[in-house]
CHARMM internal coordinates of N, CA and C (Angstrom, degrees):
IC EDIT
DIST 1 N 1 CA 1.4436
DIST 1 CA 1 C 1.5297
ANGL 1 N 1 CA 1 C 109.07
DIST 1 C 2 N 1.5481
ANGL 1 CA 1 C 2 N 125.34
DIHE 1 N 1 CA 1 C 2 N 148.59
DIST 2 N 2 CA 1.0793
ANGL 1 C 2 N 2 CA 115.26
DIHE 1 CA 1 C 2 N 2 CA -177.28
DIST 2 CA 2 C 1.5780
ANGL 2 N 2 CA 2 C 111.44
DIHE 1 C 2 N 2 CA 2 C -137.95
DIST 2 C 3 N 1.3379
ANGL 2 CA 2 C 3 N 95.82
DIHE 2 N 2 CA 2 C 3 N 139.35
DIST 3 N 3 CA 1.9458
ANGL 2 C 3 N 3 CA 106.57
DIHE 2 CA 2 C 3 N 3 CA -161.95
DIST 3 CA 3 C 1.7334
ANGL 3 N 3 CA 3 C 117.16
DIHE 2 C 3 N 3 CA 3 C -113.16
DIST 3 C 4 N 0.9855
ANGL 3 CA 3 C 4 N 126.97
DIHE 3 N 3 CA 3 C 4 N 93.60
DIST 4 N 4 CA 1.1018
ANGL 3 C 4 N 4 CA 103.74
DIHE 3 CA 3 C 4 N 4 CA 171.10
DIST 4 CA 4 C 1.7883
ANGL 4 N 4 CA 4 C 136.99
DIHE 3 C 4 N 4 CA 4 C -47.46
DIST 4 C 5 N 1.1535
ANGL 4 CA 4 C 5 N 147.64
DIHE 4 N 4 CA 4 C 5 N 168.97
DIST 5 N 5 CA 1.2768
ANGL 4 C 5 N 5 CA 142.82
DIHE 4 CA 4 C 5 N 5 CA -115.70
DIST 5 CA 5 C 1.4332
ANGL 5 N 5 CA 5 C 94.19
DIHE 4 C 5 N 5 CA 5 C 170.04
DIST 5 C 6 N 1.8278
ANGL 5 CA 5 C 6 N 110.12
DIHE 5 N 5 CA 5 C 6 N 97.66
DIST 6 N 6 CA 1.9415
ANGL 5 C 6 N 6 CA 112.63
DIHE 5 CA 5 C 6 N 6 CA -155.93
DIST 6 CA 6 C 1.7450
ANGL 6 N 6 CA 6 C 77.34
DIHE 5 C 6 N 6 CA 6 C -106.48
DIST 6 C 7 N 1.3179
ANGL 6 CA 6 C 7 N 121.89
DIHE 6 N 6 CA 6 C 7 N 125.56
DIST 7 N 7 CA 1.4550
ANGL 6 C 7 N 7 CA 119.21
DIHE 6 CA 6 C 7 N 7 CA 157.97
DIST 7 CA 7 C 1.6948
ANGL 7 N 7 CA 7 C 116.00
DIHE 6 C 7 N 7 CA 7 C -132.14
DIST 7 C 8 N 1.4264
ANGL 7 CA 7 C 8 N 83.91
DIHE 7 N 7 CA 7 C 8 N 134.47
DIST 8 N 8 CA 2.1546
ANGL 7 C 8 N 8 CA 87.84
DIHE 7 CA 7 C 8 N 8 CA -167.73
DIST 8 CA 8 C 1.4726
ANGL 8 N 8 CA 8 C 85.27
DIHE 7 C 8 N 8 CA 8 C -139.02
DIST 8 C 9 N 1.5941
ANGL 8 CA 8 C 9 N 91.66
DIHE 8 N 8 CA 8 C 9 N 139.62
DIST 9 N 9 CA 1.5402
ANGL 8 C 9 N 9 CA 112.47
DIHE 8 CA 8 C 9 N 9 CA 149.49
DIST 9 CA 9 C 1.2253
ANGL 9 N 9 CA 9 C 126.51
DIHE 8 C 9 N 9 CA 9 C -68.34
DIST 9 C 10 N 1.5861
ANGL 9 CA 9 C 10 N 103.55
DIHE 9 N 9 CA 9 C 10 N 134.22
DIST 10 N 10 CA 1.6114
ANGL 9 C 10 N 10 CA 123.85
DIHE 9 CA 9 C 10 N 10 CA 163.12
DIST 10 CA 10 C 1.7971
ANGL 10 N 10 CA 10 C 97.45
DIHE 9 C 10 N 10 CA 10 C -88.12
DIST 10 C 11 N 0.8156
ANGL 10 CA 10 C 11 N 85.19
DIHE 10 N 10 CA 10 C 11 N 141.50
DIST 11 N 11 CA 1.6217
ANGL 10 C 11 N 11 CA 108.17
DIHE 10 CA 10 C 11 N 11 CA 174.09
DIST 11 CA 11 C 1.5747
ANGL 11 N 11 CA 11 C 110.76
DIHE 10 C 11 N 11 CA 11 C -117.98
DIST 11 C 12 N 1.3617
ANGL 11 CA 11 C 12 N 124.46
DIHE 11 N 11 CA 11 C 12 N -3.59
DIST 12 N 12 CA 1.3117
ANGL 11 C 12 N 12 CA 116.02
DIHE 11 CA 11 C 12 N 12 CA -174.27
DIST 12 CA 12 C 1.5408
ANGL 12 N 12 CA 12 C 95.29
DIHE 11 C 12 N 12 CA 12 C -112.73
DIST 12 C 13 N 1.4612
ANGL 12 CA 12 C 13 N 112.54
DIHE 12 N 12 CA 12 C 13 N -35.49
DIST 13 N 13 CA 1.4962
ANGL 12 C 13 N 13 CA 116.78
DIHE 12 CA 12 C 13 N 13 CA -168.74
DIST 13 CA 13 C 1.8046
ANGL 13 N 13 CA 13 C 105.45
DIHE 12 C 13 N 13 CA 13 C -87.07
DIST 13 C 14 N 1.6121
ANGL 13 CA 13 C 14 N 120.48
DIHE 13 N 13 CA 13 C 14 N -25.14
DIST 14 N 14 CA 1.2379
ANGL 13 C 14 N 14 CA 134.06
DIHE 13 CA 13 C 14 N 14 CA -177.49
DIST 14 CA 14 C 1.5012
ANGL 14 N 14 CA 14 C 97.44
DIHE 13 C 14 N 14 CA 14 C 69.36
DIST 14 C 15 N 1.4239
ANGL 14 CA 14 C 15 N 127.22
DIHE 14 N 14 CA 14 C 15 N 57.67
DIST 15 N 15 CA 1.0753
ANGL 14 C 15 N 15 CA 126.93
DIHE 14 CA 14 C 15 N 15 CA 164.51
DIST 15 CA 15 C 1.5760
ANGL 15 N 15 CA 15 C 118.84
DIHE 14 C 15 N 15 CA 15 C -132.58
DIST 15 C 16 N 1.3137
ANGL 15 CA 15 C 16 N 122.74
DIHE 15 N 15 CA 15 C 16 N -169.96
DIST 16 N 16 CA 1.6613
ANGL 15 C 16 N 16 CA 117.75
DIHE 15 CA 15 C 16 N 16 CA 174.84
DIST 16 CA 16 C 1.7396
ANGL 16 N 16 CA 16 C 76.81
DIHE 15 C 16 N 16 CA 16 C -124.34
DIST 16 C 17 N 1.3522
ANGL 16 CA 16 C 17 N 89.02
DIHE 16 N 16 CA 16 C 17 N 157.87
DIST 17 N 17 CA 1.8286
ANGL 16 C 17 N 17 CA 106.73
DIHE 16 CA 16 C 17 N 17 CA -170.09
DIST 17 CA 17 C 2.1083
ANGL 17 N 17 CA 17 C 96.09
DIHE 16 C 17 N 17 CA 17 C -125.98
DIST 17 C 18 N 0.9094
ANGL 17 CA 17 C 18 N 118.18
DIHE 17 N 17 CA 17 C 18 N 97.68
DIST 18 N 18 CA 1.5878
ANGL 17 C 18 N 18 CA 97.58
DIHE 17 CA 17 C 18 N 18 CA 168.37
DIST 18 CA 18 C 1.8698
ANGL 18 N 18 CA 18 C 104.04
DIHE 17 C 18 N 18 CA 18 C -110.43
DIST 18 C 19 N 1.6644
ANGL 18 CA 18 C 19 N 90.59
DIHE 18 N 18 CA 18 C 19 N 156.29
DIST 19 N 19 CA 1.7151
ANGL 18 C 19 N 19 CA 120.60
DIHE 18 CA 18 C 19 N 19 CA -178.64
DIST 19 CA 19 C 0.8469
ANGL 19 N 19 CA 19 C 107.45
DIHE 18 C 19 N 19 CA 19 C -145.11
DIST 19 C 20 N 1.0912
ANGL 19 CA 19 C 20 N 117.45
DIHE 19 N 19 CA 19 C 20 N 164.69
DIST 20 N 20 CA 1.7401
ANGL 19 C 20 N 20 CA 129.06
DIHE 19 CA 19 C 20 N 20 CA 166.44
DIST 20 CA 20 C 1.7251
ANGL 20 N 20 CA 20 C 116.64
DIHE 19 C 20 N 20 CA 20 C -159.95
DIST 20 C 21 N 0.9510
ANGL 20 CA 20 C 21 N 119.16
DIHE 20 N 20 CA 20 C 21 N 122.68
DIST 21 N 21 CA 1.6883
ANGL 20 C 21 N 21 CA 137.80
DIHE 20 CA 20 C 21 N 21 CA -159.94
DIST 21 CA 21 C 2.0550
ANGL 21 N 21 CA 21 C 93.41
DIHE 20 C 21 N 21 CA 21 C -73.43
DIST 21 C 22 N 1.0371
ANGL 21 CA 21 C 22 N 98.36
DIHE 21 N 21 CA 21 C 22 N -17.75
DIST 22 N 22 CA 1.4733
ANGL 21 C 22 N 22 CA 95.53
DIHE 21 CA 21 C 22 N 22 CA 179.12
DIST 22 CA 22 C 1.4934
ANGL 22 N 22 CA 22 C 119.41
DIHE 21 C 22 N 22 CA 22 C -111.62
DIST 22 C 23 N 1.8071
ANGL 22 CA 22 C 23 N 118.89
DIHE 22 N 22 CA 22 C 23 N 22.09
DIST 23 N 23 CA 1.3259
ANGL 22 C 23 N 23 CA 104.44
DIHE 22 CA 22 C 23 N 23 CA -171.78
DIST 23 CA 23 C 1.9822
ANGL 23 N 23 CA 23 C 72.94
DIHE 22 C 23 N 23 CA 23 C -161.41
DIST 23 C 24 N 1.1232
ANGL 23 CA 23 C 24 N 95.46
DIHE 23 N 23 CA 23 C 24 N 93.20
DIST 24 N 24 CA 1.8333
ANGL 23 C 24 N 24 CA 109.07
DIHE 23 CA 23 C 24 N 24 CA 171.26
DIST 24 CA 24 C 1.0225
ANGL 24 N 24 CA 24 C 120.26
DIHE 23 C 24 N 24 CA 24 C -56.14
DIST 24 C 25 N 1.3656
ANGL 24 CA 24 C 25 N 125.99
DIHE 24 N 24 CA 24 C 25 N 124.75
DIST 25 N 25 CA 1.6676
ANGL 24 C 25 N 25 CA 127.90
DIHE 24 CA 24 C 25 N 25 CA -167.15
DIST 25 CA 25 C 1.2850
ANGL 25 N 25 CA 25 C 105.99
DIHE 24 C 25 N 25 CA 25 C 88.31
DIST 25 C 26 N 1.1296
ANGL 25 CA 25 C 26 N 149.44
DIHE 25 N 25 CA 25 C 26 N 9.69
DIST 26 N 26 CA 1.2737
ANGL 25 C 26 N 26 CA 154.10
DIHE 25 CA 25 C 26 N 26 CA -155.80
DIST 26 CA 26 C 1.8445
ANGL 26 N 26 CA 26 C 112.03
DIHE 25 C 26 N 26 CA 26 C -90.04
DIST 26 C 27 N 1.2330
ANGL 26 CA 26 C 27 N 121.37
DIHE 26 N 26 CA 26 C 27 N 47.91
DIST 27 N 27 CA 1.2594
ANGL 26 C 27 N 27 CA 103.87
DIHE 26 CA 26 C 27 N 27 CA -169.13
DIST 27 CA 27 C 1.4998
ANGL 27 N 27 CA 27 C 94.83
DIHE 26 C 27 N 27 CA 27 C -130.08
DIST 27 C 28 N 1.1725
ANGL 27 CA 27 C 28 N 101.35
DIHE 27 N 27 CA 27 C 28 N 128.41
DIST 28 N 28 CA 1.6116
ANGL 27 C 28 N 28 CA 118.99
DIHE 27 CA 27 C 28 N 28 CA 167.10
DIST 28 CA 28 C 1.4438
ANGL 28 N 28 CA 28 C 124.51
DIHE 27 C 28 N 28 CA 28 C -126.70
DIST 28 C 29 N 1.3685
ANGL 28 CA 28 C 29 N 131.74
DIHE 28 N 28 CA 28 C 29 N 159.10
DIST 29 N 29 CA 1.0925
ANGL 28 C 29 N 29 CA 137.98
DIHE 28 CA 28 C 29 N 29 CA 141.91
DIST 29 CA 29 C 1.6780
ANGL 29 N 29 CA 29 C 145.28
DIHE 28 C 29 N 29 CA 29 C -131.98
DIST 29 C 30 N 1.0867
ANGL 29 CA 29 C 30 N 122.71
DIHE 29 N 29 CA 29 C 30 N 168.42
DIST 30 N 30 CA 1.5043
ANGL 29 C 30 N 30 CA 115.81
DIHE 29 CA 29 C 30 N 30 CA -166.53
DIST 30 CA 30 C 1.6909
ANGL 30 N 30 CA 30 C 104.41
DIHE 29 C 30 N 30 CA 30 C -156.87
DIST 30 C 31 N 1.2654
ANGL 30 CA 30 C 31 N 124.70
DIHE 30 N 30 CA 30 C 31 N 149.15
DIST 31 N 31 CA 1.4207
ANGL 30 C 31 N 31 CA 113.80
DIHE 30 CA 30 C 31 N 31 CA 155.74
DIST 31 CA 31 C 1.4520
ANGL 31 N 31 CA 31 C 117.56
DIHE 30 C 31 N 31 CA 31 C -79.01
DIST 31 C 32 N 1.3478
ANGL 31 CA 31 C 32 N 124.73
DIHE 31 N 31 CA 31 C 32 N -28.93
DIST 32 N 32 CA 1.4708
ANGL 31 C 32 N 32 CA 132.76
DIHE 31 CA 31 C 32 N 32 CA 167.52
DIST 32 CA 32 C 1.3145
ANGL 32 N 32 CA 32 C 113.43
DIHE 31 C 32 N 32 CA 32 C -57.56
DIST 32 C 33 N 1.2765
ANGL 32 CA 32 C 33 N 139.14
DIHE 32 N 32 CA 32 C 33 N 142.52
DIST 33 N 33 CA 1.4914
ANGL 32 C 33 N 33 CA 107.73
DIHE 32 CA 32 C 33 N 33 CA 144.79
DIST 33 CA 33 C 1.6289
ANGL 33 N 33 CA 33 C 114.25
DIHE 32 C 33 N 33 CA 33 C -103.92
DIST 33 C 34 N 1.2629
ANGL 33 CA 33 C 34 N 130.32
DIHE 33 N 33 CA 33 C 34 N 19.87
DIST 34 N 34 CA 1.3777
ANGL 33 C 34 N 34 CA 121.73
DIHE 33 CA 33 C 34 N 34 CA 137.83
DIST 34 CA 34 C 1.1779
ANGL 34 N 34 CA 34 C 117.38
DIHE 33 C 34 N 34 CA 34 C -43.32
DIST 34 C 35 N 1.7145
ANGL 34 CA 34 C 35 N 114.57
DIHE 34 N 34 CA 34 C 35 N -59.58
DIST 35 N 35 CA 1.2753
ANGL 34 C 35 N 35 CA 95.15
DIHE 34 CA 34 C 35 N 35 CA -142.97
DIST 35 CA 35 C 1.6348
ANGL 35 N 35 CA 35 C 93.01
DIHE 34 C 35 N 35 CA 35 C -111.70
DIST 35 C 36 N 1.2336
ANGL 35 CA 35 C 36 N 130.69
DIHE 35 N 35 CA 35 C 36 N 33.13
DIST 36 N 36 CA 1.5183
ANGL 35 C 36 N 36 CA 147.18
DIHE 35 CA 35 C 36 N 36 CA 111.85
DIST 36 CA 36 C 1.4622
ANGL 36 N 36 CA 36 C 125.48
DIHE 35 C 36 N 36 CA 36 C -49.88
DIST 36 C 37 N 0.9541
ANGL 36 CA 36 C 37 N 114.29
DIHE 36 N 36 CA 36 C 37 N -27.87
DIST 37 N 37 CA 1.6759
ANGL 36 C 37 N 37 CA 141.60
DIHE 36 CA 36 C 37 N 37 CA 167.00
DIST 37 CA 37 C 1.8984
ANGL 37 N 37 CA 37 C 96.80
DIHE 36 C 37 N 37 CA 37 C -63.59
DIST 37 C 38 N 0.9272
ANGL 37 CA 37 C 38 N 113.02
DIHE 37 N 37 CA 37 C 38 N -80.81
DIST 38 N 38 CA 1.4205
ANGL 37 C 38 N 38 CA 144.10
DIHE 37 CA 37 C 38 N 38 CA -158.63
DIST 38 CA 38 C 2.0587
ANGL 38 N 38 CA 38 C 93.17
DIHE 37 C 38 N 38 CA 38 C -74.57
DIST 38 C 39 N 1.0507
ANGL 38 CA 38 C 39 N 134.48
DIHE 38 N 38 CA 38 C 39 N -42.36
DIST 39 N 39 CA 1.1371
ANGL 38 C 39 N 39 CA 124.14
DIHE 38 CA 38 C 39 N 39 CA -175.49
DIST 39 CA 39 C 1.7416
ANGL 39 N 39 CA 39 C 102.87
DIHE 38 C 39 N 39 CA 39 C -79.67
DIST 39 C 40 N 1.0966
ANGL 39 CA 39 C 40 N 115.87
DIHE 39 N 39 CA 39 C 40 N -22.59
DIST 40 N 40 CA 1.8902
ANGL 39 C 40 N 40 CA 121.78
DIHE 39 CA 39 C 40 N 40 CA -168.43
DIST 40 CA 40 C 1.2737
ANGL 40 N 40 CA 40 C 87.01
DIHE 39 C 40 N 40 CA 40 C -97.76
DIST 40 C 41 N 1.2565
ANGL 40 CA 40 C 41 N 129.78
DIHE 40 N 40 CA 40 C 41 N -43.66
DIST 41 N 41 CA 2.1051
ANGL 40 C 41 N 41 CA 108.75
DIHE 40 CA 40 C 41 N 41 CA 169.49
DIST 41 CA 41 C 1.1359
ANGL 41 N 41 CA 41 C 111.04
DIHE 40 C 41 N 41 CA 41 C -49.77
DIST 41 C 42 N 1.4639
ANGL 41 CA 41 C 42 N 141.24
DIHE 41 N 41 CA 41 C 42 N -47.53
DIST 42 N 42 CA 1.5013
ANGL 41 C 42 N 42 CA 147.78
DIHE 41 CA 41 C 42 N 42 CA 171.05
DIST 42 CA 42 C 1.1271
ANGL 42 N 42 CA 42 C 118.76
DIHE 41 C 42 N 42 CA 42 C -52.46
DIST 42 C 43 N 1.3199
ANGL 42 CA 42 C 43 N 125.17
DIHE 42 N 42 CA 42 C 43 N -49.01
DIST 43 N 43 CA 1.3387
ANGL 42 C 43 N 43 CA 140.07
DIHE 42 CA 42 C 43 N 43 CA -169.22
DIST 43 CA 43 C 1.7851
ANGL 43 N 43 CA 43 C 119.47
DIHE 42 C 43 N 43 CA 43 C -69.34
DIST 43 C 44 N 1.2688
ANGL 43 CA 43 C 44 N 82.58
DIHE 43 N 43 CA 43 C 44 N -38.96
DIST 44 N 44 CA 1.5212
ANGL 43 C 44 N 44 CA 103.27
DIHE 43 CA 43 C 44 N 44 CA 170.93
DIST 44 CA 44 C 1.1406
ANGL 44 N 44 CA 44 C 146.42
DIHE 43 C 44 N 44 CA 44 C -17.54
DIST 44 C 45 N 1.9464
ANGL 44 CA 44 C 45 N 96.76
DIHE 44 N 44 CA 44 C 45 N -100.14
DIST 45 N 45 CA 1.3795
ANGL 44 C 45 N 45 CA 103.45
DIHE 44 CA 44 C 45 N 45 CA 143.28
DIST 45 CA 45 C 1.3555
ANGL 45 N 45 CA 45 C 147.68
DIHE 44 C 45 N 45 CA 45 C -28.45
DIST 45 C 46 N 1.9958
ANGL 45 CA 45 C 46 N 109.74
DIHE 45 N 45 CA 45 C 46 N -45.24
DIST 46 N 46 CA 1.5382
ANGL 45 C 46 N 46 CA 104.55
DIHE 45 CA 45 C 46 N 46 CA -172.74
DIST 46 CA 46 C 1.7191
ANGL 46 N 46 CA 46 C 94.37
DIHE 45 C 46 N 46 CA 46 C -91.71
DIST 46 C 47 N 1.4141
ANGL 46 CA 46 C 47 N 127.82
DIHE 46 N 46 CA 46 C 47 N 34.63
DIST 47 N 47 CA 1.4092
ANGL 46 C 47 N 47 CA 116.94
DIHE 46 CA 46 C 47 N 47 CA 178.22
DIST 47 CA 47 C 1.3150
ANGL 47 N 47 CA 47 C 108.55
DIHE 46 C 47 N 47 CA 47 C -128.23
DIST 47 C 48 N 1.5765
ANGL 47 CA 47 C 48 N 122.93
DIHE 47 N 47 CA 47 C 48 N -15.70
DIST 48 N 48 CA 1.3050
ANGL 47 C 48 N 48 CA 142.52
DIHE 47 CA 47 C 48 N 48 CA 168.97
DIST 48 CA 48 C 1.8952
ANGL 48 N 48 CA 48 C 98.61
DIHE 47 C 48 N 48 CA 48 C -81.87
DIST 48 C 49 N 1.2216
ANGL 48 CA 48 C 49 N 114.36
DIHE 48 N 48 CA 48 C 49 N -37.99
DIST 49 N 49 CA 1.5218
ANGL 48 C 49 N 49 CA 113.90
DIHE 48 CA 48 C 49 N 49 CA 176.83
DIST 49 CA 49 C 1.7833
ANGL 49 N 49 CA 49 C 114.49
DIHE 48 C 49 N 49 CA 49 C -53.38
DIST 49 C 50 N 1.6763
ANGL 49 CA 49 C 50 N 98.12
DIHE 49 N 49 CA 49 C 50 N -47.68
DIST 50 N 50 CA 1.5195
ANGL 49 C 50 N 50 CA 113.58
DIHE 49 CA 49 C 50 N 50 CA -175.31
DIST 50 CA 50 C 1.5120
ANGL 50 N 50 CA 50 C 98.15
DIHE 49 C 50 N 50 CA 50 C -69.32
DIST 50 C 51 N 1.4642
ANGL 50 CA 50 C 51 N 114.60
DIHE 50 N 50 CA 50 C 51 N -28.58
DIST 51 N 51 CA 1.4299
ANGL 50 C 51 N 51 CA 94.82
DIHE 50 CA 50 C 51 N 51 CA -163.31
DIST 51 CA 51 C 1.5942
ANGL 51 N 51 CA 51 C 91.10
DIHE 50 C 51 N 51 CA 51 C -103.43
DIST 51 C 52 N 1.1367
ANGL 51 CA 51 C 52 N 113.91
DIHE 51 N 51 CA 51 C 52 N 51.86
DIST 52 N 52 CA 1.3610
ANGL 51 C 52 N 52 CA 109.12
DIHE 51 CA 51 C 52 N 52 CA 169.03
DIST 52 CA 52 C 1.6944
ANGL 52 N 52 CA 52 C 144.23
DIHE 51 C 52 N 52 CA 52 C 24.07
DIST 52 C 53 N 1.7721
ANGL 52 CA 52 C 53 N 90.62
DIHE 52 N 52 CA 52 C 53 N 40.31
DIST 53 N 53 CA 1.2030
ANGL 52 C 53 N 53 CA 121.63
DIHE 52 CA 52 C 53 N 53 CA -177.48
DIST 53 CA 53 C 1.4168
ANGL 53 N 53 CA 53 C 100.20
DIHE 52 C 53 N 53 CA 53 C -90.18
DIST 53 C 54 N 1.2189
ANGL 53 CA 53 C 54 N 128.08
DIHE 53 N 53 CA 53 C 54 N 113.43
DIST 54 N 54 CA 1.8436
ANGL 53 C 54 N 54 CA 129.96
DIHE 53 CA 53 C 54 N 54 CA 142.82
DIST 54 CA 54 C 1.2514
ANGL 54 N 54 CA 54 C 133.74
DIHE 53 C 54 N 54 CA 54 C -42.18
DIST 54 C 55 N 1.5636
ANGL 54 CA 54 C 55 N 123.77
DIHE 54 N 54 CA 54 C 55 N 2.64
DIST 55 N 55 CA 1.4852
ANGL 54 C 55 N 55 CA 109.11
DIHE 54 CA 54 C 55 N 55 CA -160.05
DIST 55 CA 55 C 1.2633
ANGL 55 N 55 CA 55 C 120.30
DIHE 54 C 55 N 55 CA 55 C -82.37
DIST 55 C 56 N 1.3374
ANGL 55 CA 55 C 56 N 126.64
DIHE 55 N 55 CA 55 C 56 N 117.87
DIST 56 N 56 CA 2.2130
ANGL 55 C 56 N 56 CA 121.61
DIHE 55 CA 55 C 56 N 56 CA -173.19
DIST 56 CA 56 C 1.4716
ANGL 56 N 56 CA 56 C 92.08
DIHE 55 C 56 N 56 CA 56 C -53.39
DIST 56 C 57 N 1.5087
ANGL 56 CA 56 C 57 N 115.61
DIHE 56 N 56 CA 56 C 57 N -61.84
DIST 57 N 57 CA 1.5641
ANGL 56 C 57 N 57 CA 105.47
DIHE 56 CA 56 C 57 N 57 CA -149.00
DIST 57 CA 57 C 2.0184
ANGL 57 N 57 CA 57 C 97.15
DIHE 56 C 57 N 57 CA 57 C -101.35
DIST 57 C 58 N 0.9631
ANGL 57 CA 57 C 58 N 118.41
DIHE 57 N 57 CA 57 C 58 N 148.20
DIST 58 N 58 CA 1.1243
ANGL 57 C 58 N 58 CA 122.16
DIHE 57 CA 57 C 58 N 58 CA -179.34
DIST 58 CA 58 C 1.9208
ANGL 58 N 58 CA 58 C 113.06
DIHE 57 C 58 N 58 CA 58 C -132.86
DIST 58 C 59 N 1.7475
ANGL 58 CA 58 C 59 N 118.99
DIHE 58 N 58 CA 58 C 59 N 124.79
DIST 59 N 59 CA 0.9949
ANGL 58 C 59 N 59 CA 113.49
DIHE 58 CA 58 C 59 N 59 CA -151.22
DIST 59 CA 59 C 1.7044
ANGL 59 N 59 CA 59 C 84.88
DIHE 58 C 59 N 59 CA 59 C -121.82
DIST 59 C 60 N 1.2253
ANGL 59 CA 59 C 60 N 122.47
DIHE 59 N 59 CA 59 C 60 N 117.12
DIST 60 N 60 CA 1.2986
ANGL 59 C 60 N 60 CA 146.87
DIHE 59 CA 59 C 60 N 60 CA 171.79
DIST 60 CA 60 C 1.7921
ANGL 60 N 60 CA 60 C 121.20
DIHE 59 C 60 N 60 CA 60 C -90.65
DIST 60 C 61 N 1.4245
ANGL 60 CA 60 C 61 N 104.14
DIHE 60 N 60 CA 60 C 61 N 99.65
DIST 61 N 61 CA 1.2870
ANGL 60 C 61 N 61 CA 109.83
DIHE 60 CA 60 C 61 N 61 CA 173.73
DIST 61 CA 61 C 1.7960
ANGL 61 N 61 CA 61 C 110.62
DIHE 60 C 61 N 61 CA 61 C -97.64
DIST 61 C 62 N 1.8280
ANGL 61 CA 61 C 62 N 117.64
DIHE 61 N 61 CA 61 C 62 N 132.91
DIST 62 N 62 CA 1.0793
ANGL 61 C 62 N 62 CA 111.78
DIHE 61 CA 61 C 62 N 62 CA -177.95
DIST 62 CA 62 C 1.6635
ANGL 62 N 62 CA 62 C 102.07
DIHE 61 C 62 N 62 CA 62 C -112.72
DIST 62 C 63 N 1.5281
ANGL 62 CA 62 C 63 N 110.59
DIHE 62 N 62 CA 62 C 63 N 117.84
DIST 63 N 63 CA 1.2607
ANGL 62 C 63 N 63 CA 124.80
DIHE 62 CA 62 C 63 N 63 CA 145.59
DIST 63 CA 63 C 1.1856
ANGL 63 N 63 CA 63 C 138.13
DIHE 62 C 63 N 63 CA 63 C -67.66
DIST 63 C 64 N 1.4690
ANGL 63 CA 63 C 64 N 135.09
DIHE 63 N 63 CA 63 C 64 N 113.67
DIST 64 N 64 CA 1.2128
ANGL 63 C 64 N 64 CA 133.96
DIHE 63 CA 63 C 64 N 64 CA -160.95
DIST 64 CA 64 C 1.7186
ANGL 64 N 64 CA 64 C 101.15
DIHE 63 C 64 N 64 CA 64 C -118.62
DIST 64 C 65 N 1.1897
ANGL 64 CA 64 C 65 N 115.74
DIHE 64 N 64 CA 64 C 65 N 146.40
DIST 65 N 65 CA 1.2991
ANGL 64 C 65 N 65 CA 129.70
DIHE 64 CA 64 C 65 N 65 CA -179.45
DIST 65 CA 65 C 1.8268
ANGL 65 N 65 CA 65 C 101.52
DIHE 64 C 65 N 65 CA 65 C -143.54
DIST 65 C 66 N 1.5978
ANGL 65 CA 65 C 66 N 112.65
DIHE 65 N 65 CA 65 C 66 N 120.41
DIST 66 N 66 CA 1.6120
ANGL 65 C 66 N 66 CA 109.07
DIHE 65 CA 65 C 66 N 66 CA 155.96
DIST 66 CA 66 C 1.2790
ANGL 66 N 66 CA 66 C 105.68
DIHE 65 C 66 N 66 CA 66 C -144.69
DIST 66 C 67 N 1.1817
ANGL 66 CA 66 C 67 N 113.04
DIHE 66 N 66 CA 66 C 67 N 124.11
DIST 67 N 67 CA 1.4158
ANGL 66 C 67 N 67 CA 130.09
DIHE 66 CA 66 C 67 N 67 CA 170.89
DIST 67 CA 67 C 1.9106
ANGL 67 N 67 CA 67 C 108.22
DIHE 66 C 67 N 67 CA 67 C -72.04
DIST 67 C 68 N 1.3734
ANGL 67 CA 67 C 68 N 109.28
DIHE 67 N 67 CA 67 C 68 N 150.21
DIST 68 N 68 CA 1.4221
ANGL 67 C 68 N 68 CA 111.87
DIHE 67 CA 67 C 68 N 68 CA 162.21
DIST 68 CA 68 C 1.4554
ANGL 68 N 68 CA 68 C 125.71
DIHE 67 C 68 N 68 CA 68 C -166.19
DIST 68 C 69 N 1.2311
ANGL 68 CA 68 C 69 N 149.17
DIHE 68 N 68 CA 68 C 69 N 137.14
DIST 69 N 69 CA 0.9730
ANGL 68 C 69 N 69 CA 118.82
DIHE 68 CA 68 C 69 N 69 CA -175.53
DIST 69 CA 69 C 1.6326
ANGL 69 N 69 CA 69 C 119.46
DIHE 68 C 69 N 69 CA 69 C -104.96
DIST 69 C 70 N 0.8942
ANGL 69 CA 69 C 70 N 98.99
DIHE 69 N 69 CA 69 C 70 N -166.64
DIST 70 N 70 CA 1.7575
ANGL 69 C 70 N 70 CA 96.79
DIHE 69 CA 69 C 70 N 70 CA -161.31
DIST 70 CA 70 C 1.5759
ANGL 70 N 70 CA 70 C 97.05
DIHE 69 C 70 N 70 CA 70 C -150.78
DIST 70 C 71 N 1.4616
ANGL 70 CA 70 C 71 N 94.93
DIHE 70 N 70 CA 70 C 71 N 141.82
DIST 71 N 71 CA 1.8205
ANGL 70 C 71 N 71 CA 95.61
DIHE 70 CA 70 C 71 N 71 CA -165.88
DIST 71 CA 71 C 1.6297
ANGL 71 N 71 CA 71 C 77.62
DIHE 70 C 71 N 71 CA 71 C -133.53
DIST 71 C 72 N 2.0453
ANGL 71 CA 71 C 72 N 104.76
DIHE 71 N 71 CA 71 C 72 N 128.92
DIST 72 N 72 CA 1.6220
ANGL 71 C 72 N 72 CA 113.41
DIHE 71 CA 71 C 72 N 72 CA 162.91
DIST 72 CA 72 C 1.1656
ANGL 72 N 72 CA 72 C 110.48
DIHE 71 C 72 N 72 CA 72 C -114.93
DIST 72 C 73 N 1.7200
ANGL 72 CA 72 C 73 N 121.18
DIHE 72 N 72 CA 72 C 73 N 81.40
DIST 73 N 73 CA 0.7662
ANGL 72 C 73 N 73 CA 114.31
DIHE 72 CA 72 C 73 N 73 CA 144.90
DIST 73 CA 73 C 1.9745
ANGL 73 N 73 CA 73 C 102.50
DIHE 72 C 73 N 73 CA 73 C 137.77
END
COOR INIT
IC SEED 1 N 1 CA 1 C
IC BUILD
C-alpha cells in the first residue's frame, strides 16, 4: 500500500512537522528531517495496525515543503 508522507517546516518551533490525511494520528516532529524520516518508518506500522489497516508491505512517499524568504538587497 502506498501513503503519502506531508512534511513542512516550522520556522517558529525550528522543527520539521510530518502528517498524512491517509494514516490517522499521524503527526510527528523532529528538528532533523532524517530522523523525522526514521521516526514515521516506526510509527507507521503500529498506527496502520490501530487503524485497522492489513497492509504487509507499506510504500512511504516523503513530501517536503520549506518556505523562506530571501531579501536582494
Amino acid at each position: 500500500m502506498k501513503y503519502v508522507i506531508n512534511v513542512i517546516w516550522d520556522n517558529d518551533a525550528a522543527v520539521y512537522i510530518a502528517t498524512s490525511e491517509s494514516i490517522p494520528g499521524l503527526v510527528l516532529e523532529s528538528g532533523s528531517f532524517d530522523a523525522l524520516v526514521e521516526k514515521v518508518r516506526v510509527a507507521v506500522p503500529e498506527l496502520l495496525q490501530l487503524n485497522n489497516d492489513k497492509a504487509e508491505i507499506v510504500d512511504l512517499t516523503f513530501l517536503s515543503e520549506r518556505h523562506c524568504l530571501v531579501s536582494n538587497g
